[in-house]
C-alpha positions as CSV (number, residue, x, y, z in Angstrom):
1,X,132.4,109.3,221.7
2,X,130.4,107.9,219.3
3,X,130.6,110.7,216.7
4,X,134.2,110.6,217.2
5,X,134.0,106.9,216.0
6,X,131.0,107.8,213.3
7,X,133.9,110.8,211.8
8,X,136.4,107.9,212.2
9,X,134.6,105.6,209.9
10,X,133.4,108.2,207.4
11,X,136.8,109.4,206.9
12,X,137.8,105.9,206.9
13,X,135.0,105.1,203.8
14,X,136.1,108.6,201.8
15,X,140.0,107.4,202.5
16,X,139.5,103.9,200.8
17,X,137.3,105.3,198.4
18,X,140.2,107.7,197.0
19,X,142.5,104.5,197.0
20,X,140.2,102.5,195.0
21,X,139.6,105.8,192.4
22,X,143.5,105.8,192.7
23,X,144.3,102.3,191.6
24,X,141.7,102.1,189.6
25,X,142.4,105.4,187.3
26,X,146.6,103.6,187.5
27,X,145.2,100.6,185.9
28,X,143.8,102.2,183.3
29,X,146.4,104.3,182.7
30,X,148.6,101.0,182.6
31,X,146.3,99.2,180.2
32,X,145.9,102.1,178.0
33,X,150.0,102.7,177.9
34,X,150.2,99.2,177.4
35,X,147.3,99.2,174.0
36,X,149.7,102.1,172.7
37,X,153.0,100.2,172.9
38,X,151.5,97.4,171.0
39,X,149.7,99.4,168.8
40,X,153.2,101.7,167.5
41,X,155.0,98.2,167.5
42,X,152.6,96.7,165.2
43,X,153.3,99.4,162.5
44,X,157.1,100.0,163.4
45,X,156.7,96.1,162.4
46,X,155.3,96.5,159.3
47,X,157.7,99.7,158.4
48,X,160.9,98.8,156.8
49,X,163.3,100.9,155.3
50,X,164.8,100.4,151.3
51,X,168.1,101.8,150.1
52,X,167.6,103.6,146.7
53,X,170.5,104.8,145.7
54,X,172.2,106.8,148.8
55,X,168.3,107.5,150.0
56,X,166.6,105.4,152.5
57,X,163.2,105.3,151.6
58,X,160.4,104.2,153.6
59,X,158.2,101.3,152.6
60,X,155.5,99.2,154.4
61,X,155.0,95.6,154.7
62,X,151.3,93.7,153.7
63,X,149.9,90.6,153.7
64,X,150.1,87.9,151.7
65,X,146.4,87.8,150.7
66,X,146.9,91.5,148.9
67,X,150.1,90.8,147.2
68,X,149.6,87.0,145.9
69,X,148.5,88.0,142.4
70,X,151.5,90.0,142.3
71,X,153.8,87.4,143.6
72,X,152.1,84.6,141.9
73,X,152.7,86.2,138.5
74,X,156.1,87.3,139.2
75,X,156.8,84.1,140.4
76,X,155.4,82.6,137.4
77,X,157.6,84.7,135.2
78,X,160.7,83.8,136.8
79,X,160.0,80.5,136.3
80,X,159.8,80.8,132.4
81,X,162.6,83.4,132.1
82,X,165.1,81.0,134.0
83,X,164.0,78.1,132.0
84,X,163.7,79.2,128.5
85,X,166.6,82.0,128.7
86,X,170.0,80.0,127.1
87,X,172.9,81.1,126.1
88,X,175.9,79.1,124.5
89,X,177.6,78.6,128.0
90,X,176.9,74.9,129.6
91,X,177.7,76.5,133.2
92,X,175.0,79.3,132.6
93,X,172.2,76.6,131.2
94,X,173.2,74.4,134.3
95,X,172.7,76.9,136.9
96,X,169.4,78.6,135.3
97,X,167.9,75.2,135.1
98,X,168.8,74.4,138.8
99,X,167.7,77.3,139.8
100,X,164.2,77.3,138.2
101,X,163.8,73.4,139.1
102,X,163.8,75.2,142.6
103,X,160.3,76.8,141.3
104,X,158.6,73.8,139.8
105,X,157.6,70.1,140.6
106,X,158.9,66.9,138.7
107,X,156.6,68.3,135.3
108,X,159.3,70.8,134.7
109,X,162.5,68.5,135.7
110,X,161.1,65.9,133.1
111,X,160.7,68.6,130.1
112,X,163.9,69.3,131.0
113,X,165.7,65.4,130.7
114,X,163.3,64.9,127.7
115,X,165.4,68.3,126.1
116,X,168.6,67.0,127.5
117,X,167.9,63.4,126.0
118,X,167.5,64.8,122.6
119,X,171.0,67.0,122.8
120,X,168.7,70.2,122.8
121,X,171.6,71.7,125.0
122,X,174.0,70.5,123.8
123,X,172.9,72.0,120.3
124,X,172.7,75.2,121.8
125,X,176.3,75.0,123.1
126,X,177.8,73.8,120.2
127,X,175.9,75.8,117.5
128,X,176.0,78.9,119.6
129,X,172.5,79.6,119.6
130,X,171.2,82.3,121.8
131,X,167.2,82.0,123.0
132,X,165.5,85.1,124.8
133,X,161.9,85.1,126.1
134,X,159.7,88.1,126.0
135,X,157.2,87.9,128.4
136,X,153.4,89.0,126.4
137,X,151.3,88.5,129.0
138,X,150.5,85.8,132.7
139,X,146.8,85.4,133.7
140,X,146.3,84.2,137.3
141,X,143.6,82.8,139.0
142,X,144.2,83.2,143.0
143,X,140.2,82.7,144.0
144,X,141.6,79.3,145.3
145,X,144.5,77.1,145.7
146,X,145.8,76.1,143.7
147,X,146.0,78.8,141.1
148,X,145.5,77.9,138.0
149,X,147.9,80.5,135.6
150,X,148.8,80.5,131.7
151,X,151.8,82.4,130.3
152,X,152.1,84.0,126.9
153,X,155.4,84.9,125.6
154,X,157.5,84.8,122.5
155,X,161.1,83.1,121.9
156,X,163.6,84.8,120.0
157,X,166.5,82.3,119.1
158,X,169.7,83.7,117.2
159,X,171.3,81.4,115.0
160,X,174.6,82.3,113.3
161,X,172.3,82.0,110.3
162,X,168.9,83.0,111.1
163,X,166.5,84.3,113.9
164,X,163.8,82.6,114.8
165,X,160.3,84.6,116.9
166,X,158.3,81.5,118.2
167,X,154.9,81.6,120.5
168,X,155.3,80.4,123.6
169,X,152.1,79.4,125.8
170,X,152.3,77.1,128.8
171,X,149.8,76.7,131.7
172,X,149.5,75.1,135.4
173,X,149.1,75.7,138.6
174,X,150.9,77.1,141.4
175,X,150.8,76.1,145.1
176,X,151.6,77.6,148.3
177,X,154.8,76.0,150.2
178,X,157.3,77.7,152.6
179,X,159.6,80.6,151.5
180,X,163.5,80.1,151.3
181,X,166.5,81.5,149.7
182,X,165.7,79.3,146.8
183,X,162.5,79.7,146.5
184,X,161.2,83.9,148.2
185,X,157.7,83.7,146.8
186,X,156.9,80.4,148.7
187,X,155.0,79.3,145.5
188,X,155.4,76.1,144.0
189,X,154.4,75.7,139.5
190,X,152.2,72.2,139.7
191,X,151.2,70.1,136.1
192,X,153.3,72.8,134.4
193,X,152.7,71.9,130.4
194,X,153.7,73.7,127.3
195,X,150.6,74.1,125.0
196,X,152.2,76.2,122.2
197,X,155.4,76.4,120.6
198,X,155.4,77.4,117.0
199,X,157.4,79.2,114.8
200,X,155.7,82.8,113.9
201,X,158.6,83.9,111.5
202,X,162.0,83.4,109.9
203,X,165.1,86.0,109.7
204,X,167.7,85.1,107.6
205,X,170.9,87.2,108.9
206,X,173.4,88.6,106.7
């Protein structure tokens, strides 16, 4: 009788024993499945696709740490290319200005009344005078916020009567702020100044 009951509990201890191996191997299984999903929906996160043409091609997101010197300077040169590009249209000076006020602080809306005060724009209209910027060179520094940058270009203004290359070198800073329509890079030009702005030579045209 007794060994009957001794078999009883042994098989007893070697049934729960399986269970436990059971459960436990099933929640491993579970945790592992579950490490996996997360794992192939972190880099189907950072996978997006970009139309090129009729192609899709594959492309794959980063942070913001390894792509702010990028961003910075290309924010940088937007900036100066929606500002200093004019053509004789009034509706095409007004919505390149608005749209680069988007990019600055009040340092770049006041250079912009103090040119409007003195007719700059309205010379441009009425003289039709065209002014291109060619961008030379941007050095940023993004060790910290904010980042201090300077841009080097030269203007090219065409005059019905003469063309006119002039240096252009500005500096600043830029500081982080949210992204928007207006505004992708999320990057803000701070104490924006223009340090050089002289003539470098005289066309005449024919």
């Amino acid at each position: 009788m007794f060994r009957h009951t001794n078999n009883i509990d042994r098989s007893f201890r070697v049934m729960r024993s399986f269970m436990l191996t059971v459960v436990a191997g099933s929640f491993a299984v579970c945790l592992y499945a579950l490490y996996k999903s997360a794992q192939v929906t972190t880099v189907a996160q950072e996978r997006m696709y970009v139309i090129a043409g009729e192609k899709a091609v594959m492309a794959f997101a980063s942070g913001r740490k390894e792509n702010i010197s990028v961003e910075a300077r290309d924010h940088v040169k937007t900036f100066h290319r929606l500002f200093f590009t004019l053509d004789p249209d009034e509706k095409l000076i007004e919505a390149n200005i608005r749209q680069a006020l988007y990019l600055a602080d009040e340092t770049a809306k006041r250079q912009y009344d103090d040119l409007k005060e003195k007719g700059f724009y309205e010379g441009i209209v009425s003289g039709n005078i065209s002014q291109e910027l060619a961008v030379d060179s941007i050095k940023v520094s993004t060790a910290s916020e904010p980042y201090v940058f300077r841009f080097y270009g030269t203007l090219r203004i065409v005059r019905p009567t003469s063309v006119i290359t002039r240096s252009l070198v500005t500096g600043g800073r830029l500081r982080n702020i949210s992204r928007s329509d207006n505004n992708p890079h999320g990057l803000l030009v701070e104490r924006w100044e223009v340090l050089d702005n002289t003539d470098k030579q005289i066309e005449t045209r024919e």
